[in-house]
Every structure is written in C-alpha cells, then in structure tokens.
C-alpha positions as CSV (number, residue, x, y, z in Angstrom):
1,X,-2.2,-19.1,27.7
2,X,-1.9,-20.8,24.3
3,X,0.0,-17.7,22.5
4,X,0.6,-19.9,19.3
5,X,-2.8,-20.5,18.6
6,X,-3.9,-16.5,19.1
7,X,-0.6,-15.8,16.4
8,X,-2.3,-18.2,14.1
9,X,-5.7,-17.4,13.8
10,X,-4.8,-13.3,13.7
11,X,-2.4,-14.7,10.9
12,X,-5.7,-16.2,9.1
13,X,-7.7,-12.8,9.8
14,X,-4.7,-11.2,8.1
15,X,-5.1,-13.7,5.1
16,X,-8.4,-13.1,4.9
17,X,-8.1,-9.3,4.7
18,X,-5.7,-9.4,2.6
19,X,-7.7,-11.2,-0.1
20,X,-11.0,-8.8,0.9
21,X,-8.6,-5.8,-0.3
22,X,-8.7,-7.2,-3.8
23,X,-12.2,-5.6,-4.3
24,X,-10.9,-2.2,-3.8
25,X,-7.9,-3.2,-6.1
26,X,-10.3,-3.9,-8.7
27,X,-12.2,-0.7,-8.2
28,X,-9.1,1.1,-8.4
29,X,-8.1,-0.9,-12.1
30,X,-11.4,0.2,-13.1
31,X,-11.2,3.8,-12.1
32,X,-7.8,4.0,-13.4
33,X,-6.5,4.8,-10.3
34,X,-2.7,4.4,-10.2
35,X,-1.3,6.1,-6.9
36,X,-4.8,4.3,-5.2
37,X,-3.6,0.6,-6.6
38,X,-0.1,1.1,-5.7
39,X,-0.9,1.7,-2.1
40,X,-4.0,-0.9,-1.8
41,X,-1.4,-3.4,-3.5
42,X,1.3,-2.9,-1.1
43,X,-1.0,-3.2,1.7
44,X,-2.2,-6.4,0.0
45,X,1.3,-8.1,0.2
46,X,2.2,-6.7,3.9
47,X,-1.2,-8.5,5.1
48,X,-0.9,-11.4,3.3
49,X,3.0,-11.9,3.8
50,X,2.6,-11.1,7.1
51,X,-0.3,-13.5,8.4
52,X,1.6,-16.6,6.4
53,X,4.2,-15.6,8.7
54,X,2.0,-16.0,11.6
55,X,0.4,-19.3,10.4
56,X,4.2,-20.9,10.3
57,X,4.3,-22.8,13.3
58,X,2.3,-25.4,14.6
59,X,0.3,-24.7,17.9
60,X,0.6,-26.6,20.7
61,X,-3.2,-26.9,21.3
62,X,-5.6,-26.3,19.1
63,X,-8.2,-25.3,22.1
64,X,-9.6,-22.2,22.6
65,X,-10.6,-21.3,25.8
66,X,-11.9,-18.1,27.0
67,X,-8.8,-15.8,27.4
68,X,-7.8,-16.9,24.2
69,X,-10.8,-15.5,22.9
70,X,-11.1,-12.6,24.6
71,X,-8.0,-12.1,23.5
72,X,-7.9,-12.7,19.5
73,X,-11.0,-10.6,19.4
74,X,-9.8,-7.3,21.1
75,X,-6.1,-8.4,18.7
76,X,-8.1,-8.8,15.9
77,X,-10.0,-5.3,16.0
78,X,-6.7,-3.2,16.2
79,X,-4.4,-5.4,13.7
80,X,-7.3,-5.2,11.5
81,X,-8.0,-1.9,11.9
82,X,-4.6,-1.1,11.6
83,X,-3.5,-2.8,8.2
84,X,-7.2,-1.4,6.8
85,X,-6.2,1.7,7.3
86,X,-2.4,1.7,6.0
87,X,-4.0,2.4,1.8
88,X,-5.2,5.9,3.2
C-alpha cells in the first residue's frame, strides 16, 4: 500500500478545510464574536499547518488503487470530522 500518497491527499482535505473555516471566521467578525473567532482561528492554523505537513514529501506513486481509496475515504471522514469539530 502506497501510505505516502493516502498522507498527502488527507493533507489536501486538511488544506481545504482549513480554508472552508474562513466562512465561519467571517461570520464570527461580523457577529462580533471574540471567544467564537479565537477558537475557529486556532482550528484554522492546526488544519492548515498540519495538512502542509502531510503534503511534505514526495509519494512514491502517484496511483490510487482501490485500498488506497477505501482507505482515504473512511481517513478522510474521521480526520475531518475530527478537526470540524475541535471550534465547539
């Protein structure tokens, strides 16, 4: 199993929710929402420091075969579940 190539496309999910957390930022500027932006900002960085992380290294293939798949999507539901929920 290509593990390099799951770490960097859960590191792109992470990216990615990372920058879809800027709506609720800007909700939370607009509501004037300190405490709310403090947390959805720190949650912000963690995501998007952490996936750049994962996109480091180079994979070895850039296939993705079926076990590969299976397993980036069942990865992909908790790690994203689990940094969308860190704000509450």
């Amino acid at each position: 199993m290509n593990y390099s190539i799951v770490k960097r496309v859960l590191g792109w999910l992470l990216v990615f929710e990372g920058i879809f957390l800027l709506v609720p930022t800007l909700t939370a500027v607009v509501y004037a929402e300190w405490v709310t932006l403090q947390s959805i900002l720190a949650t912000l960085l963690l995501c998007v420091a952490l996936g750049g992380i994962c996109m480091l290294g180079k994979p070895k293939s850039n296939a993705i075969y079926a076990k590969e798949g299976m397993v980036i999507v069942a990865l992909s539901w908790i790690v994203l579940s689990a940094f969308g929920a860190l704000p509450f």
